[in-house]
N, C-alpha and C positions, 0 to 999 in steps of 0.2 A: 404323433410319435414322441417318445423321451427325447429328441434332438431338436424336435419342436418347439415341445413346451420348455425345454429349456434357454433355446433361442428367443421367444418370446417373453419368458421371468428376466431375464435380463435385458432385456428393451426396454420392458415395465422401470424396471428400476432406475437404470439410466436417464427415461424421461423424469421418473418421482424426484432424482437428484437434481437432474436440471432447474425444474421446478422448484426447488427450494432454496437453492443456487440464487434464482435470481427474485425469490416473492420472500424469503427471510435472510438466508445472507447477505445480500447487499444493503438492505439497511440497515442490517448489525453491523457490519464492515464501516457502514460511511458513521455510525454513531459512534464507535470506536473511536475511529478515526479521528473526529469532529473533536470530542470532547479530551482526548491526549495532545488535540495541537492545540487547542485555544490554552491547556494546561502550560502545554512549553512555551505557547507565547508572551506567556503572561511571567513568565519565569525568566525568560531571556529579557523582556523588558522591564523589571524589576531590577534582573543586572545591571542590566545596559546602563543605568540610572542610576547604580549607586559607583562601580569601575570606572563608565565611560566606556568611551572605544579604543580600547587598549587590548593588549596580547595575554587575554585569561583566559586559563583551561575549562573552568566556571562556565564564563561568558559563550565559548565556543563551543562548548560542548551543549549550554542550553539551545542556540541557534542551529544545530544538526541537529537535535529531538525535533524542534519546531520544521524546519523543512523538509524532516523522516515524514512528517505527517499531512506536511502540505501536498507531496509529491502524492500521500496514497489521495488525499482528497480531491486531486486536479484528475488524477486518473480514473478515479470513480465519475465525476463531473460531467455530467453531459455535454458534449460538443454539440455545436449548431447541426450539422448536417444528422445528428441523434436524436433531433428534436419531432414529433410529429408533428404537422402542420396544425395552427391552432383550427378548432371546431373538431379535429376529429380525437376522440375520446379512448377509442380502441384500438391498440395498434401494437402486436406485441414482439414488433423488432424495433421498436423504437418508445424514447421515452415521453410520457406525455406533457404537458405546458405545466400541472401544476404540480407533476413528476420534476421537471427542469427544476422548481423552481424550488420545491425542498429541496434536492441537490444541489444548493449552490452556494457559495463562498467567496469573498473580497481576497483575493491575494494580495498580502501587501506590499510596496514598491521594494522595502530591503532584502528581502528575498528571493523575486522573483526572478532576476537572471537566472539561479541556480536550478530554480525549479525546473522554469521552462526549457533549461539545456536538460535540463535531467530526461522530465517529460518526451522530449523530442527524442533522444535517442532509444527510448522504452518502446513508443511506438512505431520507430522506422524499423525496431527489432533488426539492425546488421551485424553492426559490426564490434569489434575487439576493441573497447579504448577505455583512458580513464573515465570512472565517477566525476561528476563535477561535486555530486554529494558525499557519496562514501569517498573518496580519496582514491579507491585503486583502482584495480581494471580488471572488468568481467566484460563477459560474451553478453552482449543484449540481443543474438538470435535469440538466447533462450527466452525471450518476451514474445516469439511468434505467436499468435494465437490460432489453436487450433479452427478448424471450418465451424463446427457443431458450436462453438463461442463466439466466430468471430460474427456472424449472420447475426444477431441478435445484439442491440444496444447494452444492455444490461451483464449480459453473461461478458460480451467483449471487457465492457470497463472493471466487473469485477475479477477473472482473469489476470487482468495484469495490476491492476493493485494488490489481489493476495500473494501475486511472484513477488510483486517489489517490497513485501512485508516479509516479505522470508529473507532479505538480504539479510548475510553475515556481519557480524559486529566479532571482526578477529577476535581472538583471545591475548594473542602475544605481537611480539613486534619482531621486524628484520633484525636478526645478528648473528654472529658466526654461526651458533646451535641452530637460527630458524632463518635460512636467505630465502626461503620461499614465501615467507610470510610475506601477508597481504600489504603491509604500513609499515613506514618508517615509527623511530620510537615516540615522534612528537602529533602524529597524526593518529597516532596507535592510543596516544594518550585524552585527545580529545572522542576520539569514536569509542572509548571504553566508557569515557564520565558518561557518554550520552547513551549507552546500554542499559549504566546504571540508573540512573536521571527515567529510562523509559520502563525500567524494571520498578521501581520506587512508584509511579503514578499509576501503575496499573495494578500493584498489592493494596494500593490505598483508595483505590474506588470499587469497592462489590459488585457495583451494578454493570461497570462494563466488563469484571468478570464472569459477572452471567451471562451479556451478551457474549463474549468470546467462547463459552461454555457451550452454549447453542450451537456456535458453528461448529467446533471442535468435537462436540461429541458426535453428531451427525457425520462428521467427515469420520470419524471411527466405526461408526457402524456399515457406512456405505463403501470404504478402501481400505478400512482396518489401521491399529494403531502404526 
């Protein structure tokens, strides 16, 4: 029947996107990823080095690029219990040993508080509270991961790094015209430099414009602009 074949074109699809999901986006995602945090890290530590550890908008706003990206990195990262057992090669809800091991990354110790509170509340996905990174407060239910993503290693980690790459970088700050605004005016001023800071690194590399291009265009043809 036409209810059929229709129920079924759209199964089709849904599997083709999953598929793709997790055999070409996730490695577009963690290359991304990869190569805009080693960009800000290297950018923050260039600061770091010529200011010191002093109160710069500069400064601070290089170390929110560099942890914008460590957060997506740690999230794509495979966890232990993600790992398949080594000798077995096939295993496609979990990632395999030399899968583990191109995903993987040295967090550095100046960072890693932030991360790891950030991480942590991404994945318990509850509750209502400050960023330890963005500064404000959003719902991290909306980090839930749906069943069809959560079952599978790969689609899980990719999931909640593409959520936490959509986080808002305000525009304006709290004052009489805007109380609802997300930041005060000095927190509003560092999460602005590092929009720009992350806007700036990604007009001046093509190629990980092309990777972003791959996912983004697929994601328009299969949910529309």
């Amino acid at each position: 029947s036409s209810d059929f074949l229709l129920y079924y074109h759209q199964n089709i699809m849904k599997k083709a996107f999953k598929d793709i999901e997790e055999n070409i986006f996730f490695d577009n995602l963690w290359d991304i990823s990869k190569v805009l945090y080693e960009r800000a890290k290297t950018r923050y530590e260039v600061r770091l080095a010529t200011v010191g550890s002093v109160n710069d908008p500069m400064l601070e706003a290089a170390r929110l690029e560099t942890v914008f990206f460590a957060v997506s990195l740690e999230l794509l990262k495979p966890m232990i219990e993600q790992i398949a057992p080594s000798g077995i090669q096939i295993n496609h809800d979990r990632f395999s040993a030399s899968e583990a091991n191109r995903f993987s990354y040295i967090l550095p110790p100046n960072i890693r508080t932030d991360v790891e509170a950030e991480v942590k509340l991404i994945r318990e996905a509850r509750q209502a509270v400050k960023s330890p990174v963005m500064l404000y407060v959003r719902d991290y239910a909306s980090f839930a991961v749906p069943t069809e993503y959560k079952r599978h290693a790969k689609l899980n980690n990719f999931y909640l790094a593409a959520n936490w790459l959509n986080s808002p970088f305000p525009l304006y700050y709290q004052e009489d015209n805007c109380t609802n605004c997300l930041l005060d005016r000095e927190d509003w001023r560092i999460n602005f430099i590092a929009s720009l800071l992350i806007t700036q690194d990604f007009d001046s590399l093509p190629e990980i414009k092309n990777r972003w291009a791959r996912i983004y265009k697929i994601i328009s043809f299969f949910q529309g602009l």
